[in-house]
LOFINU-171942 format. One record per atom (N, C-alpha, C, O, CB): y, z, x; residue number from 0; residue in one letter. Coordinates in steps of 0.05 Angstrom, whole numbers, plus 5000, padded with zeros to 4 digits. Glycine has a CB too. Example, Ala and Ser with C-alpha at 12.3 -4.5 7.8 and 13.67 -1.06 7.14 Angstrom:
BEGIN
<north->4886 up->5156 east->5264 seq->0 type->A>
<north->4910 up->5156 east->5246 seq->0 type->A>
<north->4934 up->5156 east->5264 seq->0 type->A>
<north->4934 up->5169 east->5285 seq->0 type->A>
<north->4911 up->5181 east->5226 seq->0 type->A>
<north->4955 up->5142 east->5257 seq->1 type->S>
<north->4979 up->5143 east->5273 seq->1 type->S>
<north->5001 up->5157 east->5258 seq->1 type->S>
<north->5023 up->5161 east->5268 seq->1 type->S>
<north->4988 up->5114 east->5282 seq->1 type->S>
***
This chain:
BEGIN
<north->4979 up->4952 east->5222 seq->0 type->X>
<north->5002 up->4957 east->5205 seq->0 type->X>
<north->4991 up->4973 east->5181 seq->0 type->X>
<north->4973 up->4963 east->5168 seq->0 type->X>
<north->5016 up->4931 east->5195 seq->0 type->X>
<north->4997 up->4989 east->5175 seq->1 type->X>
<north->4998 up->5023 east->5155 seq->1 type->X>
<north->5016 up->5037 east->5145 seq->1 type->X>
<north->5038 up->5042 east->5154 seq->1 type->X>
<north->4990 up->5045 east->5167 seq->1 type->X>
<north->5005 up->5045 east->5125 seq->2 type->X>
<north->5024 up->5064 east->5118 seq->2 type->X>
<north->5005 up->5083 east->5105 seq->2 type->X>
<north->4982 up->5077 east->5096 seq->2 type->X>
<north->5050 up->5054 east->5099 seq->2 type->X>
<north->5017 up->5108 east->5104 seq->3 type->X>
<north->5009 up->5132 east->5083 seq->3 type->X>
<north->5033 up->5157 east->5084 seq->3 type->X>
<north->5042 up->5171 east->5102 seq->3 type->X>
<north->4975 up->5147 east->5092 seq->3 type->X>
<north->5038 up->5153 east->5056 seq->4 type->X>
<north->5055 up->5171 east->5040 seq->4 type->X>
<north->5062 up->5171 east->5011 seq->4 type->X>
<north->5046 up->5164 east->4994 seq->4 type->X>
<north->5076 up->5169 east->5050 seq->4 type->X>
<north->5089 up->5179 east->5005 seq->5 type->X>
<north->5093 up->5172 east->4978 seq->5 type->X>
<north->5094 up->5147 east->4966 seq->5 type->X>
<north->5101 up->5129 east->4981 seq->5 type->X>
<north->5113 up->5181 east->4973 seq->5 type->X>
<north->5090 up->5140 east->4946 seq->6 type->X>
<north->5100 up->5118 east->4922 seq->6 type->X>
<north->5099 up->5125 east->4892 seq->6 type->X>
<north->5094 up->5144 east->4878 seq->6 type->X>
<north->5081 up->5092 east->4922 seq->6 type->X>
<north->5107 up->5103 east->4889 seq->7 type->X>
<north->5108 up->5106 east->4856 seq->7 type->X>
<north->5094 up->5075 east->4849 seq->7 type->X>
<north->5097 up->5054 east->4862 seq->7 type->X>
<north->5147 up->5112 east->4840 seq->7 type->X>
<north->5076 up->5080 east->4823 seq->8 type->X>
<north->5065 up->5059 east->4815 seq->8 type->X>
<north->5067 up->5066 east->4779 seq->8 type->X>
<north->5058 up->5085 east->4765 seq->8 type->X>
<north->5033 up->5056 east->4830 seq->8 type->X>
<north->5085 up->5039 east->4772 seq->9 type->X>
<north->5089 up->5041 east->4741 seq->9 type->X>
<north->5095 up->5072 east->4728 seq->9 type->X>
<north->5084 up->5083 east->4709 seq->9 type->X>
<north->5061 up->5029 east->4728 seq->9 type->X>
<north->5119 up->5082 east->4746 seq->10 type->X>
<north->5138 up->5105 east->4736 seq->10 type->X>
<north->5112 up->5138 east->4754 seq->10 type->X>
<north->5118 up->5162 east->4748 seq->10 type->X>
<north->5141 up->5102 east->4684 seq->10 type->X>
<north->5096 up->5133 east->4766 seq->11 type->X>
<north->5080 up->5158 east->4770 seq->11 type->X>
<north->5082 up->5155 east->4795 seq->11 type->X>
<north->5078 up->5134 east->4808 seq->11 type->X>
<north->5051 up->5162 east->4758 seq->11 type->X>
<north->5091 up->5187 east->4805 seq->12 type->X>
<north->5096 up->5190 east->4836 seq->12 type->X>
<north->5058 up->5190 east->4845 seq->12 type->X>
<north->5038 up->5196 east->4832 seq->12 type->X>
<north->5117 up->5228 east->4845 seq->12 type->X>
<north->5063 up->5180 east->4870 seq->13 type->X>
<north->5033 up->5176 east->4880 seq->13 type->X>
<north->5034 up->5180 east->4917 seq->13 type->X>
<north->5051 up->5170 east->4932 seq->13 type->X>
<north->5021 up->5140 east->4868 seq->13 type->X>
<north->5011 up->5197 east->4923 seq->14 type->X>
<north->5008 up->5189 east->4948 seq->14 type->X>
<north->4993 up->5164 east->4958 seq->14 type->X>
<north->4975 up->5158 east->4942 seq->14 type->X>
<north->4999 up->5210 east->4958 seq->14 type->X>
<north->4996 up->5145 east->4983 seq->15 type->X>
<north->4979 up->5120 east->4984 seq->15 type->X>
<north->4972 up->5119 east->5011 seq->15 type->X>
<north->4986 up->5125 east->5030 seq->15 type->X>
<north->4992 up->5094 east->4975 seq->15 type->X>
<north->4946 up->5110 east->5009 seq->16 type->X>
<north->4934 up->5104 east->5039 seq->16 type->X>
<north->4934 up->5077 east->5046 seq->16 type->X>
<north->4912 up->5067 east->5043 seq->16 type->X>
<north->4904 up->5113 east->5043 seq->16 type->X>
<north->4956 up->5060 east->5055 seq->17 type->X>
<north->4947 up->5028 east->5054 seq->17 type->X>
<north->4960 up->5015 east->5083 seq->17 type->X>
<north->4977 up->5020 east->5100 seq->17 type->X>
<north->4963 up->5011 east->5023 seq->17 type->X>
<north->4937 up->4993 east->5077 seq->18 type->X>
<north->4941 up->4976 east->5115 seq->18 type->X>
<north->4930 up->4950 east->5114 seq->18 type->X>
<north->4906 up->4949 east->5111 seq->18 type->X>
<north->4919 up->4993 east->5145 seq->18 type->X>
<north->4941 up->4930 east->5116 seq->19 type->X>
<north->4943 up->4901 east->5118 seq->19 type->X>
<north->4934 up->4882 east->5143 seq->19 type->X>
<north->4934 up->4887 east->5168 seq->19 type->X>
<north->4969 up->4896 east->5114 seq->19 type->X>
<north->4926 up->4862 east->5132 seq->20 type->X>
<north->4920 up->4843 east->5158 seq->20 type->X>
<north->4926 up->4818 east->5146 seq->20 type->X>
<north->4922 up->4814 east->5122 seq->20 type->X>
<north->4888 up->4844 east->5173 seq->20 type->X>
<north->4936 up->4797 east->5165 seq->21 type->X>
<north->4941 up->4759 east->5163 seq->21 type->X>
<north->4910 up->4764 east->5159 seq->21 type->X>
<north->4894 up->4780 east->5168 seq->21 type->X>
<north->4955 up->4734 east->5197 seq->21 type->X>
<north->4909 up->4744 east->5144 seq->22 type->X>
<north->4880 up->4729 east->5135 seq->22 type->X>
<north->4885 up->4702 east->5141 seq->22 type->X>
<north->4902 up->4687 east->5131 seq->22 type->X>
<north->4870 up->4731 east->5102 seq->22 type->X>
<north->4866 up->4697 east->5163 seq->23 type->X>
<north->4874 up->4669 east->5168 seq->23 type->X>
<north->4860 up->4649 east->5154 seq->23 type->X>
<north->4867 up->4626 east->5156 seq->23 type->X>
<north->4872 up->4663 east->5196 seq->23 type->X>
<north->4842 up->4654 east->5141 seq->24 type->X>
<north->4837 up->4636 east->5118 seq->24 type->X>
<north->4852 up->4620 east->5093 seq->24 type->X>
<north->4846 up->4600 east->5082 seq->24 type->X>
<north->4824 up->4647 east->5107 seq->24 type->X>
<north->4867 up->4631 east->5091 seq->25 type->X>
<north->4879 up->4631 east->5074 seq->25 type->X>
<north->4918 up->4625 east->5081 seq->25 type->X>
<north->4936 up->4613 east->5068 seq->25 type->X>
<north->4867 up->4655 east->5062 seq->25 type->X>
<north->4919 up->4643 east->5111 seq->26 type->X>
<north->4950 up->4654 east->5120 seq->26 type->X>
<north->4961 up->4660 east->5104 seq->26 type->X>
<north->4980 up->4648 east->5094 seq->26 type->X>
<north->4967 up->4640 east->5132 seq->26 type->X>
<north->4950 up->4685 east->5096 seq->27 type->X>
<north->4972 up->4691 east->5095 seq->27 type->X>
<north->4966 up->4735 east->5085 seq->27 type->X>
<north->4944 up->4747 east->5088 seq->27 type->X>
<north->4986 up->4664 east->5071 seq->27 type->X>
<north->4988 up->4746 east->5076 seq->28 type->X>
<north->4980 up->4775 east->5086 seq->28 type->X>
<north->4978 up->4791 east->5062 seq->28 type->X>
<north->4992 up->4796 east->5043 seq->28 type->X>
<north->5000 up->4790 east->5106 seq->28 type->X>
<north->4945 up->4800 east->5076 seq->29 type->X>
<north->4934 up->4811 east->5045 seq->29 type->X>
<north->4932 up->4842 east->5061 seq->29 type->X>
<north->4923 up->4847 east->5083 seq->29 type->X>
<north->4896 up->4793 east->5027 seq->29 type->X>
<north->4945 up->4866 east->5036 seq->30 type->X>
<north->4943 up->4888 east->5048 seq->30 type->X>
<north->4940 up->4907 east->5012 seq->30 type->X>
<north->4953 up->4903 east->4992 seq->30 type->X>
<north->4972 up->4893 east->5074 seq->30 type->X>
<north->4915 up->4931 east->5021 seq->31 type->X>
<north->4911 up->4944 east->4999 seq->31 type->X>
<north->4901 up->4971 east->5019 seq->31 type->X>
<north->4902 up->4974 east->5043 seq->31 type->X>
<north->4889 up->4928 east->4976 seq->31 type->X>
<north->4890 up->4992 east->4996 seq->32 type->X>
<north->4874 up->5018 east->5000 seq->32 type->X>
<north->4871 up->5037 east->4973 seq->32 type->X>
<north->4861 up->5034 east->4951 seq->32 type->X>
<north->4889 up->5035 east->5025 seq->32 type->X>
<north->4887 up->5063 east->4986 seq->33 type->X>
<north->4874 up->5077 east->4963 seq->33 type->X>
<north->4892 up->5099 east->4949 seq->33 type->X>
<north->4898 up->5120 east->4961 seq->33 type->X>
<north->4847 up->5090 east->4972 seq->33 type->X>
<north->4900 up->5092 east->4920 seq->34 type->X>
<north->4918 up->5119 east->4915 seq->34 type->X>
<north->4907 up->5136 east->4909 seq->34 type->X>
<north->4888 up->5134 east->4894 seq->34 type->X>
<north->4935 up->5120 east->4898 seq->34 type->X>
<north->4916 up->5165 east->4922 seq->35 type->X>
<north->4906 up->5191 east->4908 seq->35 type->X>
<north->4906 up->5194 east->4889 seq->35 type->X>
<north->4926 up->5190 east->4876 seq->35 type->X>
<north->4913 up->5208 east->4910 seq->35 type->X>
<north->4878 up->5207 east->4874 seq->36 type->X>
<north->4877 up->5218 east->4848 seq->36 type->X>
<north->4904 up->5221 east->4832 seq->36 type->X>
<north->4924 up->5233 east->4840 seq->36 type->X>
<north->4864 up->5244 east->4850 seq->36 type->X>
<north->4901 up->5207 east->4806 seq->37 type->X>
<north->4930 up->5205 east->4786 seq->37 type->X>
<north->4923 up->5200 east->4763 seq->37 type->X>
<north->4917 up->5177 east->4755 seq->37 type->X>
<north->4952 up->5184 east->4791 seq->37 type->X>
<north->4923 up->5230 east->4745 seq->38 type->X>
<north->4914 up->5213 east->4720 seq->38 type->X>
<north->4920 up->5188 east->4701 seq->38 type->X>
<north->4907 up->5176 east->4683 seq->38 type->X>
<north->4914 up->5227 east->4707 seq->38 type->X>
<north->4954 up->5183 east->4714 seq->39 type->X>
<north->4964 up->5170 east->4684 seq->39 type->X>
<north->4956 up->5133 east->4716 seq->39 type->X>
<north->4961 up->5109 east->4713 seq->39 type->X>
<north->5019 up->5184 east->4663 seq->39 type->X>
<north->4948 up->5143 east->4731 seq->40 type->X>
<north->4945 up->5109 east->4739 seq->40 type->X>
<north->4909 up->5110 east->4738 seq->40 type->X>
<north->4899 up->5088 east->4742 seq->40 type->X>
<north->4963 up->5097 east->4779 seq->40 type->X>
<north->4896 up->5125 east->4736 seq->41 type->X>
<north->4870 up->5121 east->4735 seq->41 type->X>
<north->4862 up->5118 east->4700 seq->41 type->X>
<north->4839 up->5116 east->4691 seq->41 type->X>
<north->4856 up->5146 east->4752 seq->41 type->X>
<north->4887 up->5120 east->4683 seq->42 type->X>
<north->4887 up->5120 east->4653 seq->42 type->X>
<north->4890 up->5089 east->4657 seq->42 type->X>
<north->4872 up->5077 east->4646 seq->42 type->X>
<north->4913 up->5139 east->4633 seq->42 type->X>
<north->4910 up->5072 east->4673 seq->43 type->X>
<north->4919 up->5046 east->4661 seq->43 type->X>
<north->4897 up->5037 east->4668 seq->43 type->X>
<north->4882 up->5027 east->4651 seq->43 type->X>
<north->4943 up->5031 east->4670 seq->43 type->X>
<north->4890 up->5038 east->4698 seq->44 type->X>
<north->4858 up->5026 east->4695 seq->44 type->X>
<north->4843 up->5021 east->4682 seq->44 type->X>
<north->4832 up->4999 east->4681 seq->44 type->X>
<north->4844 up->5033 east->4700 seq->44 type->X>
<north->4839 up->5045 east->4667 seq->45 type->X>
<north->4804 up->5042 east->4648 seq->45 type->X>
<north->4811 up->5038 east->4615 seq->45 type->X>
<north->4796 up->5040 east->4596 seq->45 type->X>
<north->4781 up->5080 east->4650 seq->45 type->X>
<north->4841 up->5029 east->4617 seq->46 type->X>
<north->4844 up->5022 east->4592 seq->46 type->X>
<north->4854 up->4995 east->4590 seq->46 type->X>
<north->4862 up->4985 east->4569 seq->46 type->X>
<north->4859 up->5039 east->4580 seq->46 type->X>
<north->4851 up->4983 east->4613 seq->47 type->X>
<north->4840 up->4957 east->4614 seq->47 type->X>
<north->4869 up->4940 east->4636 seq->47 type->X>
<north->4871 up->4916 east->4642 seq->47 type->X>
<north->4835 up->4943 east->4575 seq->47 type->X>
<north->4883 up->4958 east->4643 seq->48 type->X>
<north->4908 up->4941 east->4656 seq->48 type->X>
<north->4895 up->4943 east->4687 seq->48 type->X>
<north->4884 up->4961 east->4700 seq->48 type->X>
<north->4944 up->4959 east->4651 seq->48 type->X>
<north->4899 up->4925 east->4691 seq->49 type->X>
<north->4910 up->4914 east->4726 seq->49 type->X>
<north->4927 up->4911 east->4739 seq->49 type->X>
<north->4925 up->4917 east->4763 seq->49 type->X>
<north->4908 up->4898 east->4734 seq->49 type->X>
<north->4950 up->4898 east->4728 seq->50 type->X>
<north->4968 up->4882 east->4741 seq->50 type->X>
<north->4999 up->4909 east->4753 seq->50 type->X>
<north->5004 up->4925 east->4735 seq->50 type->X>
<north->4977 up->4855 east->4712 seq->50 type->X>
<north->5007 up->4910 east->4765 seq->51 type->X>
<north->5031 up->4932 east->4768 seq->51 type->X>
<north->5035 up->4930 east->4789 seq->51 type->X>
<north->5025 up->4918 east->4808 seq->51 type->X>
<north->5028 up->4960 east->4762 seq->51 type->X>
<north->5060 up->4949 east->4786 seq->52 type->X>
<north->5090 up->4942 east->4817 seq->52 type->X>
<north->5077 up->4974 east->4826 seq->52 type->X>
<north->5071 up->4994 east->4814 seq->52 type->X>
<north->5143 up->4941 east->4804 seq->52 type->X>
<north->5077 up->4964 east->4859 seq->53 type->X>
<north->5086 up->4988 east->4875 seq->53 type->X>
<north->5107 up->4994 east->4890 seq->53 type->X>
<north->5112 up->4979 east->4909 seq->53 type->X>
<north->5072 up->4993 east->4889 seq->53 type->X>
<north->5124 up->5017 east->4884 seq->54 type->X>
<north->5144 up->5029 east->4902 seq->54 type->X>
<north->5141 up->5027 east->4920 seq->54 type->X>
<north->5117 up->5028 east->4919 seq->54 type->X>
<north->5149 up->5050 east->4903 seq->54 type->X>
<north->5148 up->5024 east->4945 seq->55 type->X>
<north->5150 up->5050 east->4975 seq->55 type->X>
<north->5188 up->5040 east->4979 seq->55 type->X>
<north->5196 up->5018 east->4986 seq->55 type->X>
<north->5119 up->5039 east->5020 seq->55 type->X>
<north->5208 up->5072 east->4971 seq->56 type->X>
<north->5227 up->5057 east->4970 seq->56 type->X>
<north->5243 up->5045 east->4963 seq->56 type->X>
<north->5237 up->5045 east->4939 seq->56 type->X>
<north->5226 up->5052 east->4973 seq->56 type->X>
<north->5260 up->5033 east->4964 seq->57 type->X>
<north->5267 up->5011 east->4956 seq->57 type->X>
<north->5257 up->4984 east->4957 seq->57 type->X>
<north->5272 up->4964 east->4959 seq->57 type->X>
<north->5284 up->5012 east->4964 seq->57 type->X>
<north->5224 up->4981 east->4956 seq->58 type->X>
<north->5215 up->4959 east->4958 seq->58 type->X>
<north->5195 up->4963 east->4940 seq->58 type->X>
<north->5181 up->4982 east->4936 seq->58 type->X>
<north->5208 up->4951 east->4983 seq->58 type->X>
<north->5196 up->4933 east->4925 seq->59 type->X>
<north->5171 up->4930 east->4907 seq->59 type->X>
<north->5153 up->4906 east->4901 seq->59 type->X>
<north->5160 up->4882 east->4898 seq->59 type->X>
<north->5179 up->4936 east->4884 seq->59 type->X>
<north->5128 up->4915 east->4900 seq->60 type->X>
<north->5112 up->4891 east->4912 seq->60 type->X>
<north->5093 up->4885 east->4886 seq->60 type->X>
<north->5074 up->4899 east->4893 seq->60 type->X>
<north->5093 up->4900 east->4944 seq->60 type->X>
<north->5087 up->4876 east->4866 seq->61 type->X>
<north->5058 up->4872 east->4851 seq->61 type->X>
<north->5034 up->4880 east->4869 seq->61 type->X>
<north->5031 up->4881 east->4893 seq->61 type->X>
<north->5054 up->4840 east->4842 seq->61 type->X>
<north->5021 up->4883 east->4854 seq->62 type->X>
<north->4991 up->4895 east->4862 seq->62 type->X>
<north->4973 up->4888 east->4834 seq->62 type->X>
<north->4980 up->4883 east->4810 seq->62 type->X>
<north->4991 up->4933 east->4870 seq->62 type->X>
<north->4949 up->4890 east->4846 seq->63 type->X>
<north->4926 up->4900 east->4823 seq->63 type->X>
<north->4911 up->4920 east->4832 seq->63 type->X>
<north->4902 up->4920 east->4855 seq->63 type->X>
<north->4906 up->4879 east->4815 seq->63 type->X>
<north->4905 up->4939 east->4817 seq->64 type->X>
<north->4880 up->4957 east->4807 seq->64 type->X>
<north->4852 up->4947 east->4815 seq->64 type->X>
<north->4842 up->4927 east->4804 seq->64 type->X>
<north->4880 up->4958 east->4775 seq->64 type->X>
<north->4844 up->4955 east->4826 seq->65 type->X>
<north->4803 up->4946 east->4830 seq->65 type->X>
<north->4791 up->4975 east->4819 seq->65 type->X>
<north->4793 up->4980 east->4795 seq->65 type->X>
<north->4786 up->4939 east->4877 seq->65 type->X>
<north->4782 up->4989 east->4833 seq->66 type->X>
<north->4772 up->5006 east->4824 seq->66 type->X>
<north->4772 up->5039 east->4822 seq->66 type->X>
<north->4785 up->5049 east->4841 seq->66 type->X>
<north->4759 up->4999 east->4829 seq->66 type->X>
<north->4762 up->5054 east->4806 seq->67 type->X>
<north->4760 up->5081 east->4809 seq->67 type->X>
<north->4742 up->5089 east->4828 seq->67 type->X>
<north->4720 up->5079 east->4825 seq->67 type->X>
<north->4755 up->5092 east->4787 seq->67 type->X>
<north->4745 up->5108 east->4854 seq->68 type->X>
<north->4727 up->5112 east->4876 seq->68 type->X>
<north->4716 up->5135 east->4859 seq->68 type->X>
<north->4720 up->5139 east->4835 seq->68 type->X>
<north->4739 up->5117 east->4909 seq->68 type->X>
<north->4696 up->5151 east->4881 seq->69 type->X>
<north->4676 up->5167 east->4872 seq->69 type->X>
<north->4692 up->5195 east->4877 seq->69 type->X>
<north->4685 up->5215 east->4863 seq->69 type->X>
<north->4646 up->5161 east->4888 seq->69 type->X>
<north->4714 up->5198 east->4895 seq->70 type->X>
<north->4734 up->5225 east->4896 seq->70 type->X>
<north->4749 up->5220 east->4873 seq->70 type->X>
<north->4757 up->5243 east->4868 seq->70 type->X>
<north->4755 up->5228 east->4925 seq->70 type->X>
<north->4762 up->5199 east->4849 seq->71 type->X>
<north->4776 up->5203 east->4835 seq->71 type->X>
<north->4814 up->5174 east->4837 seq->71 type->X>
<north->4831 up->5164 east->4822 seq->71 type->X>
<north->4775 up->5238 east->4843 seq->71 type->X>
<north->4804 up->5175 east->4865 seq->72 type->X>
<north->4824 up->5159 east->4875 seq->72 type->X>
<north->4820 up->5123 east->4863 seq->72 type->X>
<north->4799 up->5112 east->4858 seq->72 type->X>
<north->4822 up->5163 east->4910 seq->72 type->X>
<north->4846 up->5112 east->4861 seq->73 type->X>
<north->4845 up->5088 east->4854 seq->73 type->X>
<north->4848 up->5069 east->4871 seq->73 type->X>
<north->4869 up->5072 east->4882 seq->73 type->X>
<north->4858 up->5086 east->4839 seq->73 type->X>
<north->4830 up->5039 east->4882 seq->74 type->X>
<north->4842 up->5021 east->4903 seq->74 type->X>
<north->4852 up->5002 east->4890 seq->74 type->X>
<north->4848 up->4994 east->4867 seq->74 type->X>
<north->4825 up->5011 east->4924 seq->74 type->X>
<north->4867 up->4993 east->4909 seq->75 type->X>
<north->4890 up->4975 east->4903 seq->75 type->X>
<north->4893 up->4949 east->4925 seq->75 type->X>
<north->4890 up->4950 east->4949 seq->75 type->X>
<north->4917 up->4994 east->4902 seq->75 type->X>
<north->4900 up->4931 east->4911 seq->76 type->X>
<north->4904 up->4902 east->4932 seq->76 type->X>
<north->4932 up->4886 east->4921 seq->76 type->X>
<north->4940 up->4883 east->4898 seq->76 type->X>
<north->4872 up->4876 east->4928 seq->76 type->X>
<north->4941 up->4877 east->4942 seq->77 type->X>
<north->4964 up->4857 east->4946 seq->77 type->X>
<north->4961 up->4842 east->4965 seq->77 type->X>
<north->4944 up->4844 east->4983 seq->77 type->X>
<north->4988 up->4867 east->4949 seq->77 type->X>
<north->4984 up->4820 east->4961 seq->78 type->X>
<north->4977 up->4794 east->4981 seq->78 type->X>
<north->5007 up->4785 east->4984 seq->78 type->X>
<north->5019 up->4778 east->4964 seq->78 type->X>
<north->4953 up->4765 east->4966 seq->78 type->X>
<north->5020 up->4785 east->5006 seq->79 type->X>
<north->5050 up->4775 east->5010 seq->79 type->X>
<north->5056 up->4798 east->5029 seq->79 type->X>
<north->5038 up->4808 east->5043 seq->79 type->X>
<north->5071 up->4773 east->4980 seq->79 type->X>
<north->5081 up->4806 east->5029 seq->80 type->X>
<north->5100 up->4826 east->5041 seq->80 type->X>
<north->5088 up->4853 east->5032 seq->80 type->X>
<north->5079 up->4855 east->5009 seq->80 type->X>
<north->5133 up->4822 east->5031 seq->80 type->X>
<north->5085 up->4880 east->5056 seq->81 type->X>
<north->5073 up->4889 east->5041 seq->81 type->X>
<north->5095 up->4912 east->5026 seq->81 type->X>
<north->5118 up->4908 east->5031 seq->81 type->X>
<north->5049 up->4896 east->5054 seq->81 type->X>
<north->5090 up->4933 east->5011 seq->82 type->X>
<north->5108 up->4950 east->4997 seq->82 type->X>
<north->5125 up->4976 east->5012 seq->82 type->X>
<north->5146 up->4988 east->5007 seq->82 type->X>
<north->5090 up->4961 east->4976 seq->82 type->X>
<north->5105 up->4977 east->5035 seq->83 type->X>
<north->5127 up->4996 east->5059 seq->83 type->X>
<north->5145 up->4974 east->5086 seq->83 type->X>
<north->5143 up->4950 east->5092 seq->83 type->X>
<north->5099 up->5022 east->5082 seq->83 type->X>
<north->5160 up->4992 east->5094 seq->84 type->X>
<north->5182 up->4984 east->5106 seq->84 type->X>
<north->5169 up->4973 east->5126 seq->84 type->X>
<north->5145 up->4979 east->5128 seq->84 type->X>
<north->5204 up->5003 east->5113 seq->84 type->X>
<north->5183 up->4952 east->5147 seq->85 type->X>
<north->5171 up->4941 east->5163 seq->85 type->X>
<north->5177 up->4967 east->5188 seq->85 type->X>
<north->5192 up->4986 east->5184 seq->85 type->X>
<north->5180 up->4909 east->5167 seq->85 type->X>
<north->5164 up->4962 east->5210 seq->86 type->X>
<north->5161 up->4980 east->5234 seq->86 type->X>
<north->5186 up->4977 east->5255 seq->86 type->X>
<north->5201 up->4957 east->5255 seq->86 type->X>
<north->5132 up->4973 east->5251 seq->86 type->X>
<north->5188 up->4993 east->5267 seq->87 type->X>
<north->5217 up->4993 east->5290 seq->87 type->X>
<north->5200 up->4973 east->5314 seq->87 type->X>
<north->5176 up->4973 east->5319 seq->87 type->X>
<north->5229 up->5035 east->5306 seq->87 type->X>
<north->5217 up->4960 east->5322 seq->88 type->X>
<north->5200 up->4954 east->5349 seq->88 type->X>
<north->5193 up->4973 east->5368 seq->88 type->X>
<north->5212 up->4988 east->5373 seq->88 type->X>
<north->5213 up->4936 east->5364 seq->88 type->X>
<north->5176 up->4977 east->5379 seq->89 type->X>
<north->5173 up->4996 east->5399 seq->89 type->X>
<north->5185 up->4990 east->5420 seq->89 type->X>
<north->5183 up->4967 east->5430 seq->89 type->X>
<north->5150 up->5002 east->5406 seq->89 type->X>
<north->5200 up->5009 east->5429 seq->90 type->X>
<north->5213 up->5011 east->5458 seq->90 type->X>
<north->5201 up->5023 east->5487 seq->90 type->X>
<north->5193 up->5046 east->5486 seq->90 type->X>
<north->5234 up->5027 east->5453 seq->90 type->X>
<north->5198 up->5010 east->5513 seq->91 type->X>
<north->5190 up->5025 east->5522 seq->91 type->X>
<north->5204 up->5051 east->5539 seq->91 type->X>
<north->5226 up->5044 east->5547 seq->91 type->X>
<north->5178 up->5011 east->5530 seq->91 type->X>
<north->5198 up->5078 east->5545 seq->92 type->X>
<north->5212 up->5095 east->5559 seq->92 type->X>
<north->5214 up->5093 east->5585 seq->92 type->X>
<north->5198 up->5086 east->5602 seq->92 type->X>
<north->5204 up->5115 east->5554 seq->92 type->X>
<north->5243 up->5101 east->5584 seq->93 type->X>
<north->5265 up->5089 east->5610 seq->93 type->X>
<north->5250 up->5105 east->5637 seq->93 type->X>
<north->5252 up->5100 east->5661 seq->93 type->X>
<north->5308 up->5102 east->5606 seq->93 type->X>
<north->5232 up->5125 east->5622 seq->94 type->X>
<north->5217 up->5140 east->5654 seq->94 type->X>
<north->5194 up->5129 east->5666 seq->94 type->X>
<north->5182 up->5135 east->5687 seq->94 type->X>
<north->5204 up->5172 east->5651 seq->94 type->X>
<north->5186 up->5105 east->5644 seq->95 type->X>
<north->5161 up->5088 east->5647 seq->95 type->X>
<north->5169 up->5072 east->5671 seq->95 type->X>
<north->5157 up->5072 east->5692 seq->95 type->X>
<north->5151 up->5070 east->5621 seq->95 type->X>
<north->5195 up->5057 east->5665 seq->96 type->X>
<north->5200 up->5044 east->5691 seq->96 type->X>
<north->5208 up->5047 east->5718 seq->96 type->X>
<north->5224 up->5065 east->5724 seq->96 type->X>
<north->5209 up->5032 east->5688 seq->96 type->X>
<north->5198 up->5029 east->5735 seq->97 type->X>
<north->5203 up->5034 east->5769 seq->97 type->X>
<north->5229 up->5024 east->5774 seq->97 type->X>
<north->5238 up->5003 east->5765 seq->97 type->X>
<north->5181 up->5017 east->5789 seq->97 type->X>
<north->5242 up->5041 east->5792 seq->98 type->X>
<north->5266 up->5030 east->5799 seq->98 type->X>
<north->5259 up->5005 east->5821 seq->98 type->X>
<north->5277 up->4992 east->5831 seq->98 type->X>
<north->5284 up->5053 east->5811 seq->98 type->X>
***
């Protein structure tokens, strides 16, 4: 389960690379990655904030901030539902099957 595209995090459009897994330690679903370079979210960072909502949508999830990578990009973690839409079920094609 993935996503990468747009969001917004605390009012700044952002692109995001993020993908989740059940942790069965714990059960329950922790999903993070990495926003593209942004100055005004690589500002809240290093000026000491963590805590913030991410967009995808009409959906919004809390997150925290971890760190500044070495391209410029910021990672990010959450734990619950994640901030993109859930997936269509896959269907299979009607030419797949045998009469």
């Amino acid at each position: 389960m993935s996503y990468h595209g747009p969001a917004g995090v605390e009012g700044a459009s952002v692109q995001v690379h993020l993908s989740g897994r059940w942790e069965p330690v714990d059960g329950r679903f922790h999903w993070g990655g990495r926003i593209e370079p942004e100055p005004r979210v690589t500002h809240l960072l290093r000026s000491g904030r963590r805590d913030v909502e991410v967009r995808i949508a009409d959906r919004v999830r809390p997150a925290r901030l971890a760190e500044v990578d070495p391209w410029g990009g910021v990672r990010v973690t959450g734990v619950g539902d994640p901030p993109w839409p859930p997936e269509a079920d896959p269907v299979a094609p009607a030419e797949l099957t045998e009469e």
